[in-house]
DSSP file (Angstrom, degrees, kcal/mol; ACC not computed):
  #  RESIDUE AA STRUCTURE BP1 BP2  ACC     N-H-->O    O-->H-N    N-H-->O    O-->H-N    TCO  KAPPA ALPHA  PHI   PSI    X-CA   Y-CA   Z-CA
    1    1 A X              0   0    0      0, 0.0     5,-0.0     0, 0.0     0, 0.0   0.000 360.0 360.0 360.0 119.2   13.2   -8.8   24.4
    2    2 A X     >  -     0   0    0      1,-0.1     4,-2.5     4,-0.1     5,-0.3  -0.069 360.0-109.8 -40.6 154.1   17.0   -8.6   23.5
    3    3 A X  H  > S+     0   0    0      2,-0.2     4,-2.2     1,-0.2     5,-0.2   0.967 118.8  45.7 -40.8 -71.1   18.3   -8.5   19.9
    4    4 A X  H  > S+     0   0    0      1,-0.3     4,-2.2     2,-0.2    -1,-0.2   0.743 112.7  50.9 -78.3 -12.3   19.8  -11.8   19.8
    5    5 A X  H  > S+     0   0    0      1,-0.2     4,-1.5     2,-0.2    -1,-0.3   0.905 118.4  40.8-111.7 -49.6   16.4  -13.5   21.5
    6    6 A X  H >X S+     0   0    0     -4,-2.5     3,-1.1     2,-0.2     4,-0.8   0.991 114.8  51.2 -66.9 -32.8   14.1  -11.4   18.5
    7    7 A X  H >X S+     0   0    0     -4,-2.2     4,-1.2    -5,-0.3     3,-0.9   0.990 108.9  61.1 -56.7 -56.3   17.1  -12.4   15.6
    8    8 A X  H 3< S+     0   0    0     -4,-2.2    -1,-0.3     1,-0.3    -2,-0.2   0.767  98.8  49.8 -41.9 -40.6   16.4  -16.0   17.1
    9    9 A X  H << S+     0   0    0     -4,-1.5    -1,-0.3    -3,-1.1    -2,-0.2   0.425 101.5  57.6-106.8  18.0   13.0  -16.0   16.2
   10   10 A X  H << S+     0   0    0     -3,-0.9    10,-1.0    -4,-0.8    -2,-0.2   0.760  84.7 121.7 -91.7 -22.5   13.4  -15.0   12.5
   11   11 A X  S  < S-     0   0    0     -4,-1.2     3,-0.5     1,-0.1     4,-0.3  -0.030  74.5-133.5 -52.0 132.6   15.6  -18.0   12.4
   12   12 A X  S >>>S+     0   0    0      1,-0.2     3,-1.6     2,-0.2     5,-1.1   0.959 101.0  61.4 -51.5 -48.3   14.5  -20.5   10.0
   13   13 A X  T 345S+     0   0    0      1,-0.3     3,-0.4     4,-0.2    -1,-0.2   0.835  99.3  64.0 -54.1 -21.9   15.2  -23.7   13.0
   14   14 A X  T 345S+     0   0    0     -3,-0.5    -1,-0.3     1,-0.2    -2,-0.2   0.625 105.6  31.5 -64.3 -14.5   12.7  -22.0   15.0
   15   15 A X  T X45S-     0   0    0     -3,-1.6     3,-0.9    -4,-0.3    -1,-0.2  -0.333 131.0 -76.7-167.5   1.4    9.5  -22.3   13.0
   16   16 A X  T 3<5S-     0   0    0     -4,-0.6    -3,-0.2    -3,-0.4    -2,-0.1   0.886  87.7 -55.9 100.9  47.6   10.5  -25.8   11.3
   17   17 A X  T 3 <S+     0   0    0     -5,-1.1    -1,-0.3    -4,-0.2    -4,-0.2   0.479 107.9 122.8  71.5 -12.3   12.8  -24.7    9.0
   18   18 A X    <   -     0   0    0     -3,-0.9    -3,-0.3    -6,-0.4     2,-0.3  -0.454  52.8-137.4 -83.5 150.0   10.4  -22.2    7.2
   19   19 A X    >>  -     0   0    0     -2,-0.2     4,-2.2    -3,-0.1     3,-1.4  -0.756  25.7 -89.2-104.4 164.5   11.6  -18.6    7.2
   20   20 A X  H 3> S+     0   0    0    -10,-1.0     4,-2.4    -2,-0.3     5,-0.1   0.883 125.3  43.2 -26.3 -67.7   10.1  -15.4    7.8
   21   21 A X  H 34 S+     0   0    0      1,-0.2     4,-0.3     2,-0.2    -1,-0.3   0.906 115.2  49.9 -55.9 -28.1    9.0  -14.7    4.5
   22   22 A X  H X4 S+     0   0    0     -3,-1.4     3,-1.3     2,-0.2    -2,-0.2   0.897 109.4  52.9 -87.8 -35.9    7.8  -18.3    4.0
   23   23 A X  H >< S+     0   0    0     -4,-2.2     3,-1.2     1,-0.2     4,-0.2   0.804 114.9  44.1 -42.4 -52.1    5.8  -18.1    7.3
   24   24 A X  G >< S+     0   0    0     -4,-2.4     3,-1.0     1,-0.2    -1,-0.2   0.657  93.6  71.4 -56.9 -27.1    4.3  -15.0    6.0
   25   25 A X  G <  S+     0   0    0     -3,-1.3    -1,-0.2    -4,-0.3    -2,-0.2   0.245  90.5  64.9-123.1  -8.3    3.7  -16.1    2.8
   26   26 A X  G <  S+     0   0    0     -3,-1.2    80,-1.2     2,-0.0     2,-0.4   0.405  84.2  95.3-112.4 -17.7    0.9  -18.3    4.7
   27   27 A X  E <   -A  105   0A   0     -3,-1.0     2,-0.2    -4,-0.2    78,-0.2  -0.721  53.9-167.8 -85.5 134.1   -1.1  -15.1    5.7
   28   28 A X  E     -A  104   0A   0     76,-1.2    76,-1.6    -2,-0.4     2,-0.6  -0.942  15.7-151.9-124.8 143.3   -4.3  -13.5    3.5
   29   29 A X  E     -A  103   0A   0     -2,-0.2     2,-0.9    74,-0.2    74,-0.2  -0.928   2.9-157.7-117.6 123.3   -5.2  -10.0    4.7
   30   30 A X  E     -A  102   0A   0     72,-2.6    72,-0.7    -2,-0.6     2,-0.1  -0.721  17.8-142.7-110.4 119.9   -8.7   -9.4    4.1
   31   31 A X        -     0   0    0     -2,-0.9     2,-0.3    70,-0.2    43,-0.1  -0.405  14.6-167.6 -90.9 130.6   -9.2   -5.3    4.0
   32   32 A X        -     0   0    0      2,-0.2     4,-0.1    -2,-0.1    -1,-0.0  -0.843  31.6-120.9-118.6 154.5  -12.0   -3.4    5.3
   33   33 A X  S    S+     0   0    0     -2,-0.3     2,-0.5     1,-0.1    -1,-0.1   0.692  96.4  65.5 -54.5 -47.7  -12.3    0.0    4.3
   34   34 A X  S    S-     0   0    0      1,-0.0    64,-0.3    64,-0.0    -2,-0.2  -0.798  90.4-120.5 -99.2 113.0  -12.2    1.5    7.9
   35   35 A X        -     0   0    0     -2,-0.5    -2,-0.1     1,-0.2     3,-0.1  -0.010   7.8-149.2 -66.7-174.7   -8.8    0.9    9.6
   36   36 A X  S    S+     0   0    0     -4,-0.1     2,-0.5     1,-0.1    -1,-0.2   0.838  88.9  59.4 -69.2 -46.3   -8.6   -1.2   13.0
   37   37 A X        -     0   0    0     57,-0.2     2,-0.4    55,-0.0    57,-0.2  -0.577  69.8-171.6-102.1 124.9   -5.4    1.0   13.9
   38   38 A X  E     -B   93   0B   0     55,-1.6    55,-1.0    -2,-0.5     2,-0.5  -0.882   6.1-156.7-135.7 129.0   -5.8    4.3   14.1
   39   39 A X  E     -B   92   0B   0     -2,-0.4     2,-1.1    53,-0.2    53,-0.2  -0.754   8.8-151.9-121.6 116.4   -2.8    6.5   14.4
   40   40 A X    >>  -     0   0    0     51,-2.2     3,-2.4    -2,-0.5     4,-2.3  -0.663  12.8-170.7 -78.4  89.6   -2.7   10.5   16.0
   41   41 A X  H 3> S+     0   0    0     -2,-1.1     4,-1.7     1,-0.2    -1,-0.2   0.839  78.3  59.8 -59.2 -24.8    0.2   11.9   14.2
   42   42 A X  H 34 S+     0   0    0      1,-0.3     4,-0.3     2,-0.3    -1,-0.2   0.714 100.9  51.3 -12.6 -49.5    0.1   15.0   16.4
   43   43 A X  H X4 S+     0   0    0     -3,-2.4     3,-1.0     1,-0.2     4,-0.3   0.932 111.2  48.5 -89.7 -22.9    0.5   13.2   19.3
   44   44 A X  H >< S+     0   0    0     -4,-2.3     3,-2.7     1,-0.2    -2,-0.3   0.823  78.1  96.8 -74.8 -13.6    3.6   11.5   17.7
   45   45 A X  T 3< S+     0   0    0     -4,-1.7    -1,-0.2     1,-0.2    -2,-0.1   0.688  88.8  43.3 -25.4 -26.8    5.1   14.6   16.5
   46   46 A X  T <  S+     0   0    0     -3,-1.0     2,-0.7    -4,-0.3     3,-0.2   0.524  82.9 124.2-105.6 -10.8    7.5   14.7   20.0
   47   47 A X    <   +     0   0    0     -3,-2.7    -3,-0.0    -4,-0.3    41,-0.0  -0.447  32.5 170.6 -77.4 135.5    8.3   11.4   19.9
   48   48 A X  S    S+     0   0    0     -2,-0.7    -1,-0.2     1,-0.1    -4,-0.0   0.528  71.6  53.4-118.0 -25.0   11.9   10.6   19.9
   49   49 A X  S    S-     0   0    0     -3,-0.2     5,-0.2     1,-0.1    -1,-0.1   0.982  73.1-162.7 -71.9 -35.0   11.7    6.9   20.4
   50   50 A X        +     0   0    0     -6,-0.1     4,-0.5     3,-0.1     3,-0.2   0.621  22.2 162.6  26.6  56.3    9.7    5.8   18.0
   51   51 A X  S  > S+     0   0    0      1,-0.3     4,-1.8    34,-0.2     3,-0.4   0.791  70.8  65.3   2.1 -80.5    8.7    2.4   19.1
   52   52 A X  H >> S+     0   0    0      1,-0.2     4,-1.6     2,-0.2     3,-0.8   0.941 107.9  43.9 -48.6 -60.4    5.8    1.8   17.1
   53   53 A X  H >4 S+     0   0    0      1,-0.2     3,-0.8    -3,-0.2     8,-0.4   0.766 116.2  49.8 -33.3 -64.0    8.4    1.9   13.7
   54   54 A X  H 34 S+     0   0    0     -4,-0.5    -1,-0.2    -3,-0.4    -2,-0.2   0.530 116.3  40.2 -34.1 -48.1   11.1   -0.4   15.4
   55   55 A X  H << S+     0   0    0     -4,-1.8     2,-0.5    -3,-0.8    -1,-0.2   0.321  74.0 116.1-137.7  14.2    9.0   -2.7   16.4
   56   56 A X    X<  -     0   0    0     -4,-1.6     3,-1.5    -3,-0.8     5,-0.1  -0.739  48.3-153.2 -40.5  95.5    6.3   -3.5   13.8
   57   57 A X  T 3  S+     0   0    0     -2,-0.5    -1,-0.1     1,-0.3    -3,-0.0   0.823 105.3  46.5 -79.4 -16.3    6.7   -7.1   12.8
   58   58 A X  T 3  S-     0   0    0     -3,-0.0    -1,-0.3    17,-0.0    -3,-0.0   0.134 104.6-130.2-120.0   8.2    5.0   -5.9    9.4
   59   59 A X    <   +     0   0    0     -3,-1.5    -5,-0.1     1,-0.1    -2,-0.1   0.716  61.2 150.0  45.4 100.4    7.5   -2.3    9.2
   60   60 A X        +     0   0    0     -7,-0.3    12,-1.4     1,-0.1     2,-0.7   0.366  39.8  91.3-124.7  -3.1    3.6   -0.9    8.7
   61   61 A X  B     +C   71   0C   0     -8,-0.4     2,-1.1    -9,-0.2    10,-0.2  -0.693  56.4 177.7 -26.8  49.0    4.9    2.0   10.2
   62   62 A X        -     0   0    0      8,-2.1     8,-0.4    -2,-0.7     6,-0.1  -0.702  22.0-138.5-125.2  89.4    6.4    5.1    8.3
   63   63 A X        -     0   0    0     -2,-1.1     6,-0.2     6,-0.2     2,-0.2   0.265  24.8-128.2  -7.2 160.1    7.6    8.2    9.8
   64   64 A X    >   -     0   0    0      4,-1.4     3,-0.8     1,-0.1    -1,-0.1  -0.715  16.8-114.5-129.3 168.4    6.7   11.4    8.0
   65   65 A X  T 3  S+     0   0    0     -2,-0.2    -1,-0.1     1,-0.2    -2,-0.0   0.908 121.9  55.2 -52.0 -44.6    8.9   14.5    6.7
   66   66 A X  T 3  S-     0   0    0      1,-0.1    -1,-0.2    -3,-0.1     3,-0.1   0.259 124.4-107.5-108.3  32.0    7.0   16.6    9.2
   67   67 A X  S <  S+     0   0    0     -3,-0.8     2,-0.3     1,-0.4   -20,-0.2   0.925  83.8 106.4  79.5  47.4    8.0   14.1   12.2
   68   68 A X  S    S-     0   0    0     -6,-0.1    -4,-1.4   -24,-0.1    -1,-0.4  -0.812  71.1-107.2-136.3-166.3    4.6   12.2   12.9
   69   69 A X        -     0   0    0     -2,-0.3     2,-0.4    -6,-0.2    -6,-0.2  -0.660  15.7-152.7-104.9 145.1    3.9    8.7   11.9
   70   70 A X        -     0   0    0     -8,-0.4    -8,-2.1    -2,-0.2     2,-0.4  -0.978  13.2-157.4-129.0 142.3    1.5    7.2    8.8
   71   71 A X  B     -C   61   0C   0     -2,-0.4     2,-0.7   -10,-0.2   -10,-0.2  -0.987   3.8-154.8-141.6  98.7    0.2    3.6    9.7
   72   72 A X        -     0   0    0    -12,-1.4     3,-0.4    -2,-0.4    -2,-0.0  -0.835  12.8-160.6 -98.3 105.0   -0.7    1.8    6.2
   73   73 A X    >   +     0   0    0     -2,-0.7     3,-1.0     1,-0.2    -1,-0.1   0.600  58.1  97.7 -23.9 -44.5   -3.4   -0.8    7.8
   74   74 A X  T 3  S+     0   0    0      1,-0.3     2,-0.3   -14,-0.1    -1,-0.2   0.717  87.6  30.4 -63.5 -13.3   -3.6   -3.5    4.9
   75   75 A X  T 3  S+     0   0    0     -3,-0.4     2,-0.4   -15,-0.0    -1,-0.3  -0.516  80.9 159.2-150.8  75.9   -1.3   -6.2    6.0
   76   76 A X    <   -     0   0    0     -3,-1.0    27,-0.2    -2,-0.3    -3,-0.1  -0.924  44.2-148.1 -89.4 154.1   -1.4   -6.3    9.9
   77   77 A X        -     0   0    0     -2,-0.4    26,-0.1    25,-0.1    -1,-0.0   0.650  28.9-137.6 -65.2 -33.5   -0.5   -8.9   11.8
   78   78 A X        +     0   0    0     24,-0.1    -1,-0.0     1,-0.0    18,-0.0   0.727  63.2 134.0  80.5  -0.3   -3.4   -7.7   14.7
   79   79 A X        -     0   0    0      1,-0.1    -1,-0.0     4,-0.0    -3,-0.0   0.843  67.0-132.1 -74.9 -24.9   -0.5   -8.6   17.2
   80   80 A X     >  +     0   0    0      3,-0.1     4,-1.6     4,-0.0     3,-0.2   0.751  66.7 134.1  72.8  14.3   -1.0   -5.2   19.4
   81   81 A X  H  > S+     0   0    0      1,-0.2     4,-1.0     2,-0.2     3,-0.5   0.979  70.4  48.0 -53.0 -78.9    2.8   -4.9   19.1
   82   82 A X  H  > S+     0   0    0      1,-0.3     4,-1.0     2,-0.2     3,-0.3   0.594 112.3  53.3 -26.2 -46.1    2.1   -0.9   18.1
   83   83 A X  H  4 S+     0   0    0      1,-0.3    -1,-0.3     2,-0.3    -2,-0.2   0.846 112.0  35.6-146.3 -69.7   -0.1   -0.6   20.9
   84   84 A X  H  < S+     0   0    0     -4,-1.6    -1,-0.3    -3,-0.5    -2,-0.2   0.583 110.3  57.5 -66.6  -4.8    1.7   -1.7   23.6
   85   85 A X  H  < S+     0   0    0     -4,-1.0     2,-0.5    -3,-0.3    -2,-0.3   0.568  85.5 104.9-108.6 -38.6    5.1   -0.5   22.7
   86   86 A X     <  -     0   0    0     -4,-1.0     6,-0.1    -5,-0.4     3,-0.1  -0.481  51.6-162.1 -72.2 121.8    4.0    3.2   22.5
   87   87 A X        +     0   0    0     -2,-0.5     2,-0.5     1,-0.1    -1,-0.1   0.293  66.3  75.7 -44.5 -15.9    4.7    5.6   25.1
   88   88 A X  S >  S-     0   0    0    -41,-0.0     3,-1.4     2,-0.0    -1,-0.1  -0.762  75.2-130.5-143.1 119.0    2.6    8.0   24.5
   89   89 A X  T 3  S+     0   0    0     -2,-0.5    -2,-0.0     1,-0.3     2,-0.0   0.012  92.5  19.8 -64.5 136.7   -1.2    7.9   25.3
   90   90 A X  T 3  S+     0   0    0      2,-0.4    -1,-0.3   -47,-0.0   -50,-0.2  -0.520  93.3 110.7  64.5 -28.5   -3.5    8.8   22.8
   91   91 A X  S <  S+     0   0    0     -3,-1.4   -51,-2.2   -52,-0.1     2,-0.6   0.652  79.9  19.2  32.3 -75.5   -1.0    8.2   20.6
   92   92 A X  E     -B   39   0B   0    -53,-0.2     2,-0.6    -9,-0.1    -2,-0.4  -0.910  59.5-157.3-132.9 149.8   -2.5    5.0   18.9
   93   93 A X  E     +B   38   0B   0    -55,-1.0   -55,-1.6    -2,-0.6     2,-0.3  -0.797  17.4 177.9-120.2  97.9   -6.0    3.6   18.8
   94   94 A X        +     0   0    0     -2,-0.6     2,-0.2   -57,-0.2   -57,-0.2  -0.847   7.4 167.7-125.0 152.7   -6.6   -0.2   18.1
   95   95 A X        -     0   0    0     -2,-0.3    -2,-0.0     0, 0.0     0, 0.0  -0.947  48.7 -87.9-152.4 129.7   -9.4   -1.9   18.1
   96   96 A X        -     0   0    0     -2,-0.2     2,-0.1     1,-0.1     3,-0.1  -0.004  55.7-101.4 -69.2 147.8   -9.9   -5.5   16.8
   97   97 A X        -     0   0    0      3,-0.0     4,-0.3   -19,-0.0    -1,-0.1  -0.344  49.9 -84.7 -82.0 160.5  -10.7   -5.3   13.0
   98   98 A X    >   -     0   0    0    -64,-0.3     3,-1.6     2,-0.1   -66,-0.0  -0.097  69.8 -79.2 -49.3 149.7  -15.2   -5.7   12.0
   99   99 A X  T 3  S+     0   0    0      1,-0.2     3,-0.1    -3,-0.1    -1,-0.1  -0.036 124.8  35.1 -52.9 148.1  -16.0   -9.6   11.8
  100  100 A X  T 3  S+     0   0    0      1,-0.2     2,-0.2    -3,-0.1    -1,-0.2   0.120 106.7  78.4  52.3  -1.9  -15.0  -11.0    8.8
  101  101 A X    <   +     0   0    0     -3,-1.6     2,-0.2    -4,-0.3    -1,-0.2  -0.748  53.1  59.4-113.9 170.5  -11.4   -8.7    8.1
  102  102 A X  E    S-A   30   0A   0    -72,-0.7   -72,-2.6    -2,-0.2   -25,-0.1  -0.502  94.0 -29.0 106.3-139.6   -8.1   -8.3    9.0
  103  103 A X  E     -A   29   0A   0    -74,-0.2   -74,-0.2    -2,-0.2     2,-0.2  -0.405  49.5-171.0-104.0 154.7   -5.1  -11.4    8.5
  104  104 A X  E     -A   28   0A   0    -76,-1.6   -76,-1.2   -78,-0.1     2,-0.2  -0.825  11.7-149.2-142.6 113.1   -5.9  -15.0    8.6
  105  105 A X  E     -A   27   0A   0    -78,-0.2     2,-0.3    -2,-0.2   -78,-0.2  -0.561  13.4-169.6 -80.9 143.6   -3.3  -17.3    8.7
  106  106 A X        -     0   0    0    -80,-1.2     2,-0.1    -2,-0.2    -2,-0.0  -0.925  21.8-116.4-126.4 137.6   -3.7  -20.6    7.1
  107  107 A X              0   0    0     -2,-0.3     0, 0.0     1,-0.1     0, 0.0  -0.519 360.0 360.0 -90.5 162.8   -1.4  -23.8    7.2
  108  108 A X              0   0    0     -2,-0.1    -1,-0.1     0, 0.0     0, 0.0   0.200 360.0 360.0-130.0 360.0    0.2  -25.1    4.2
């Protein structure tokens, strides 16, 4: 997806006037103990793209000093963004989170 085509959907006219944050603001993350995503920093030590950060809708992503990744669980989206975006196999593990966790979006 281009830049301007993702910038385009943060836009408030896309989503009915609501922005991002207010759109968000509609999600309740309920957190189970054991994450869904589970993340080898090892295998991300070499990675030089870093996808997975970049392209988080939820930034849950956070690089380390000693150049792997730590992947703080509690408020994903569950989109499989991470998951698909990584290059490098074994890399990331996702799994849908146990019946009754993870986000649930609600209308307002």
């Amino acid at each position: 997806m281009s830049d301007t085509a993702r910038a385009g959907m943060l836009e408030p006219h896309a989503w009915g006037g609501l922005s991002f944050q207010e759109r968000m603001a509609t999600a309740e993350f309920r957190i189970h103990h054991t994450p869904h995503i589970v993340v080898d920093g090892r295998v991300c030590a070499d990675c030089s793209t870093r996808e997975c950060v970049v392209a988080c809708p939820a930034s849950l992503f956070v690089p380390t000093a000693e150049g792997g990744i730590v992947f703080n669980h509690e408020q994903c989206f569950e989109c499989g963004t991470c998951y698909l975006v990584c290059n490098r196999e074994g890399a990331i593990t996702w799994n849908y989170p146990e019946g009754g966790h993870g986000v649930v979006f609600r209308r307002t």
